[in-house]
N, CA and C atoms as a LAMMPS dump frame, in Angstrom:
ITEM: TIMESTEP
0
ITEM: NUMBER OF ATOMS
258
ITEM: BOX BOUNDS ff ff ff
-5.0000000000000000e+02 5.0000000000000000e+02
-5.0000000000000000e+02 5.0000000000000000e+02
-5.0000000000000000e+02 5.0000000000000000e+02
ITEM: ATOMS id mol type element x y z
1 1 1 N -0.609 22.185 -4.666
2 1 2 C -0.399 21.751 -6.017
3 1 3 C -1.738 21.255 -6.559
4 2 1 N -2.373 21.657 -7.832
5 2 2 C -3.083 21.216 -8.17
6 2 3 C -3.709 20.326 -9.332
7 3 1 N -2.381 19.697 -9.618
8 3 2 C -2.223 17.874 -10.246
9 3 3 C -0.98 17.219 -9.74
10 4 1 N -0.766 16.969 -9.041
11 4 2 C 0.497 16.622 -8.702
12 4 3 C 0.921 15.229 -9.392
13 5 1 N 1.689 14.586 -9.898
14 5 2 C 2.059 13.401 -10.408
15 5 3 C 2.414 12.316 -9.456
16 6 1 N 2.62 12.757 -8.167
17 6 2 C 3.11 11.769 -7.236
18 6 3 C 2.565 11.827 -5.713
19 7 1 N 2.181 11.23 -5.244
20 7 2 C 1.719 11.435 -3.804
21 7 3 C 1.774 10.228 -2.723
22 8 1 N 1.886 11.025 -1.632
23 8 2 C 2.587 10.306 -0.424
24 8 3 C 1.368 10.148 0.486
25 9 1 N 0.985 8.876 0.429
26 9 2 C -0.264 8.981 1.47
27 9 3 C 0.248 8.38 3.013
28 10 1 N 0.384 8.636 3.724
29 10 2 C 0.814 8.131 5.119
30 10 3 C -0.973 7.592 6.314
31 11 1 N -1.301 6.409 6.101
32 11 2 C -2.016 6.072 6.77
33 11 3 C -3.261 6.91 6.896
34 12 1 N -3.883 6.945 5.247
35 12 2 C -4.908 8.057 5.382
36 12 3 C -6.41 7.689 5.808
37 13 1 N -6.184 5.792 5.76
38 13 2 C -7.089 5.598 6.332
39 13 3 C -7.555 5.097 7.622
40 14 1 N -6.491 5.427 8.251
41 14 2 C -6.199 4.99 10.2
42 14 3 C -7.716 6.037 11.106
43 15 1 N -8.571 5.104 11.528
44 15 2 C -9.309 5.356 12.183
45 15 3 C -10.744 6.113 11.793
46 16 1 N -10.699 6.226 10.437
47 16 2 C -12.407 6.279 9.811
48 16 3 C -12.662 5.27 9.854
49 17 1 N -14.353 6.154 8.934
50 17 2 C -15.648 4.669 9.17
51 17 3 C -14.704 3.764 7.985
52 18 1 N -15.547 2.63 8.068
53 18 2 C -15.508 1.765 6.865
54 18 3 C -16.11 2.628 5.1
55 19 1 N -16.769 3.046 5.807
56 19 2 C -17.553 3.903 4.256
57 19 3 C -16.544 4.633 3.736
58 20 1 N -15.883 5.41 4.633
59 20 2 C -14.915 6.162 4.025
60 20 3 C -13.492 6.085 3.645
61 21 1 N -13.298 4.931 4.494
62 21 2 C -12.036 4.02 4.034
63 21 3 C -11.794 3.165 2.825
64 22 1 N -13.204 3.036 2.229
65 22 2 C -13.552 2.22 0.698
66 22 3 C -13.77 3.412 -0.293
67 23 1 N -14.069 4.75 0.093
68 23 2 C -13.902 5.625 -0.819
69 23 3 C -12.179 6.283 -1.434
70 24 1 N -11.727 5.874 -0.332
71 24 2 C -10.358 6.72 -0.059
72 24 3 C -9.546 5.844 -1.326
73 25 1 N -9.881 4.271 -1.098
74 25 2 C -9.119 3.466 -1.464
75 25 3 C -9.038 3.497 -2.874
76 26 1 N -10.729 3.763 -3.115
77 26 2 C -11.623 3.487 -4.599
78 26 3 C -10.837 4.754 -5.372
79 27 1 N -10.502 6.511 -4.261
80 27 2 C -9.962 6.7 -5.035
81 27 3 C -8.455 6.883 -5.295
82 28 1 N -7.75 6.025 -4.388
83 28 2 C -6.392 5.604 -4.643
84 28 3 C -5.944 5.025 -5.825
85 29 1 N -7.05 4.296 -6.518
86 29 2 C -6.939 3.27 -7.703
87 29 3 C -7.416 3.457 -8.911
88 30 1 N -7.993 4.936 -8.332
89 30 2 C -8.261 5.765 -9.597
90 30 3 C -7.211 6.469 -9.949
91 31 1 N -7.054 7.243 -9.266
92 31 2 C -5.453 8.056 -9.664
93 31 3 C -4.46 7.278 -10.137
94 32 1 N -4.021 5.972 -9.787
95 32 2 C -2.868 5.11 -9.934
96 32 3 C -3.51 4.468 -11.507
97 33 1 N -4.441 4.289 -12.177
98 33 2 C -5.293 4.454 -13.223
99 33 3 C -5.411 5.283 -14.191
100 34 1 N -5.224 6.551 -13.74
101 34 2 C -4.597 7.55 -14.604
102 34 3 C -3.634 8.156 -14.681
103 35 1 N -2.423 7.275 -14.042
104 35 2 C -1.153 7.656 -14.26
105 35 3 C -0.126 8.248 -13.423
106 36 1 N -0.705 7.835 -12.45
107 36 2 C 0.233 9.193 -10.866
108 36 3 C 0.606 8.28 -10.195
109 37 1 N 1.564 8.292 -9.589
110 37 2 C 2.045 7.326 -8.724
111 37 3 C 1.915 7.589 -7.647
112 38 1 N 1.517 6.876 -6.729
113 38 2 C 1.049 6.544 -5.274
114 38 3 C 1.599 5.993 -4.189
115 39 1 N 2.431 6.491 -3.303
116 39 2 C 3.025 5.514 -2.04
117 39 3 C 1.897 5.393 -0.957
118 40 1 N 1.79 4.342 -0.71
119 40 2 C 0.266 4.505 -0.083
120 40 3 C 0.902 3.662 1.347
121 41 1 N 0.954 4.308 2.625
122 41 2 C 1.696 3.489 3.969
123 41 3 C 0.555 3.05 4.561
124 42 1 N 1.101 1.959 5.057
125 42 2 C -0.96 1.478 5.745
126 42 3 C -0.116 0.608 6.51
127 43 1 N -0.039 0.037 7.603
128 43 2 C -0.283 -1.241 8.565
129 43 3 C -1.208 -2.02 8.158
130 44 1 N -2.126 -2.378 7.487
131 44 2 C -3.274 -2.881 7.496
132 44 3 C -2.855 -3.606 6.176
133 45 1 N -2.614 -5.654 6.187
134 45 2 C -2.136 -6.035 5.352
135 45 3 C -3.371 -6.114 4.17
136 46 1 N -5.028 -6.295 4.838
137 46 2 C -5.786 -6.404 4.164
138 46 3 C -6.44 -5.422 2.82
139 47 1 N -6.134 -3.91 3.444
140 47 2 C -5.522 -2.673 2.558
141 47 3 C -4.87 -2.776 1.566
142 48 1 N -3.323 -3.303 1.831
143 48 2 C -2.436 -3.529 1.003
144 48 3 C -2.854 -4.243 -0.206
145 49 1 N -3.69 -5.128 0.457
146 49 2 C -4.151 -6.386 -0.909
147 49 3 C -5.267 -5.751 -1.731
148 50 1 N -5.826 -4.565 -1.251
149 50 2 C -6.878 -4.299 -2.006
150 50 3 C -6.362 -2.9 -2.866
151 51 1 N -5.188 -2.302 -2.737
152 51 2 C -4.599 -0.906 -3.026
153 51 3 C -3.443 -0.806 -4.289
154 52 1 N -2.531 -2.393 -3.896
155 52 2 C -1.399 -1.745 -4.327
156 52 3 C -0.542 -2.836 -5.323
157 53 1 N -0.075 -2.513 -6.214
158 53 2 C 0.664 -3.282 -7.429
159 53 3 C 1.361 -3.972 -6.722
160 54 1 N 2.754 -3.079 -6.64
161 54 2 C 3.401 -3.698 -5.497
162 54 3 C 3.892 -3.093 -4.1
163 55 1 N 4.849 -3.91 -3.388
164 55 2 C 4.391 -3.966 -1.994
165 55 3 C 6.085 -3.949 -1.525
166 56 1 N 6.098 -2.772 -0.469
167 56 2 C 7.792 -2.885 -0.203
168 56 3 C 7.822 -2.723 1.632
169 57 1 N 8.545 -3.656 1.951
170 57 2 C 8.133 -3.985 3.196
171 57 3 C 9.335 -3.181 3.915
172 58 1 N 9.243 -2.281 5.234
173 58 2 C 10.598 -1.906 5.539
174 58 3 C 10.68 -1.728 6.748
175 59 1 N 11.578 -2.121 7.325
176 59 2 C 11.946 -2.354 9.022
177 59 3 C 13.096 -1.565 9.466
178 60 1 N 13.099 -0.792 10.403
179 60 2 C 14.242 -0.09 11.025
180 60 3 C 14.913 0.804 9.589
181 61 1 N 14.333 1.283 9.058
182 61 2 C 14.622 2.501 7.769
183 61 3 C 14.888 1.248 6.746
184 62 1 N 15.192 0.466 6.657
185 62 2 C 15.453 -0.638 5.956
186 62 3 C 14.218 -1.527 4.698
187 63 1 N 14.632 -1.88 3.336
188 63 2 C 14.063 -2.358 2.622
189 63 3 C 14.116 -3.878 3.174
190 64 1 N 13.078 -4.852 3.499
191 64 2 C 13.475 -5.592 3.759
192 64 3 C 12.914 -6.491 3.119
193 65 1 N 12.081 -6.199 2.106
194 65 2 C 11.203 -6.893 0.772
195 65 3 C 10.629 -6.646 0.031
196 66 1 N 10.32 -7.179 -1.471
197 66 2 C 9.673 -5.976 -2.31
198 66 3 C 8.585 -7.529 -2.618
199 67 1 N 7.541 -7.107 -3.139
200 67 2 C 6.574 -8.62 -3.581
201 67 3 C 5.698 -7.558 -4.592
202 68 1 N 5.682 -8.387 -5.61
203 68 2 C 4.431 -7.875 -7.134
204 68 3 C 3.851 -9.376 -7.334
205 69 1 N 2.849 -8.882 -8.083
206 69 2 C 2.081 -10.127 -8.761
207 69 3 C 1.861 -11.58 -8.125
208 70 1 N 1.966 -12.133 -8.345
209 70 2 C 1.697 -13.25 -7.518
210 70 3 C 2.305 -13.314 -6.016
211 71 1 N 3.009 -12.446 -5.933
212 71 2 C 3.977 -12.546 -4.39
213 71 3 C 3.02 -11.834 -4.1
214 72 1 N 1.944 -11.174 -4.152
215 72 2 C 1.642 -10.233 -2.862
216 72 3 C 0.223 -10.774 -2.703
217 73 1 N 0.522 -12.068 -1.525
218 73 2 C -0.627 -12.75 -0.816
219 73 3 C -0.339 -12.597 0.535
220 74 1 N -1.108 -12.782 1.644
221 74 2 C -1.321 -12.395 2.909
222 74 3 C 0.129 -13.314 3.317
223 75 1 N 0.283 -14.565 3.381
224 75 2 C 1.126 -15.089 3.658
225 75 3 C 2.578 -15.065 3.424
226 76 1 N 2.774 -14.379 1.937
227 76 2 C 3.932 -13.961 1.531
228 76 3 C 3.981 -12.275 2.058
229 77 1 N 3.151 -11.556 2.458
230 77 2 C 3.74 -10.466 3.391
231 77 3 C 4.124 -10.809 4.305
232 78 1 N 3.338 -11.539 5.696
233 78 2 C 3.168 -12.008 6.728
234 78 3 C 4.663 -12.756 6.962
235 79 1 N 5.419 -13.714 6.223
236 79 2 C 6.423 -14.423 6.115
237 79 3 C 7.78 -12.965 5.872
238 80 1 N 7.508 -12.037 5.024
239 80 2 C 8.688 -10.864 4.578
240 80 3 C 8.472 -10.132 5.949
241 81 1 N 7.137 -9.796 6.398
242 81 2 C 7.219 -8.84 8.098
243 81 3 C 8.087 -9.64 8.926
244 82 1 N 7.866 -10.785 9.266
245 82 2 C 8.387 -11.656 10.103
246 82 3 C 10.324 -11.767 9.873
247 83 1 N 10.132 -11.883 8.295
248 83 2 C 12.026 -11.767 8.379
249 83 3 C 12.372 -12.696 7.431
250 84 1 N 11.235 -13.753 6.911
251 84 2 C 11.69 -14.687 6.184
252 84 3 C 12.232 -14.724 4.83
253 85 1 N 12.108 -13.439 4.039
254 85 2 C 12.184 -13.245 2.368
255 85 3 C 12.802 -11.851 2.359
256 86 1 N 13.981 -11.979 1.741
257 86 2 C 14.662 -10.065 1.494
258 86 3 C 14.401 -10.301 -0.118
């Protein structure tokens, strides 16, 4: 496809350099900038904070938290992974 409106990134930045993991991101936030929507899966909470509006946490196929705007600080993920916030 060559514009696609929606895209599924599954851990695209698991195991590059750093250089290229800040390009990937830089252009994750470009696209989401011009209008495409982005599921972007990462383990990496520090990622998360630098990537994504909002943030949907999910365990065993399960939604088990959603956090925007002020909810999405290290501690308020860290507390929804753990189990504390649906």
């Amino acid at each position: 496809m060559s514009n696609p409106q929606y895209l599924i990134l599954d851990e695209p930045t698991r195991g590059i350099d750093i250089g290229t993991k800040t390009e990937i991101q830089e252009l994750v936030l470009k696209l989401a900038k011009e209008g495409k929507s982005v599921t972007f899966i990462s383990s990496e909470i520090d990622e998360m904070l630098r990537t994504c509006t909002r943030l949907v946490v999910m365990r065993d196929y399960n939604q088990v938290g959603e956090l925007t705007g002020g909810d999405l600080t290290q501690g308020k993920i860290m507390t929804t992974i753990a189990g504390g916030s649906k």
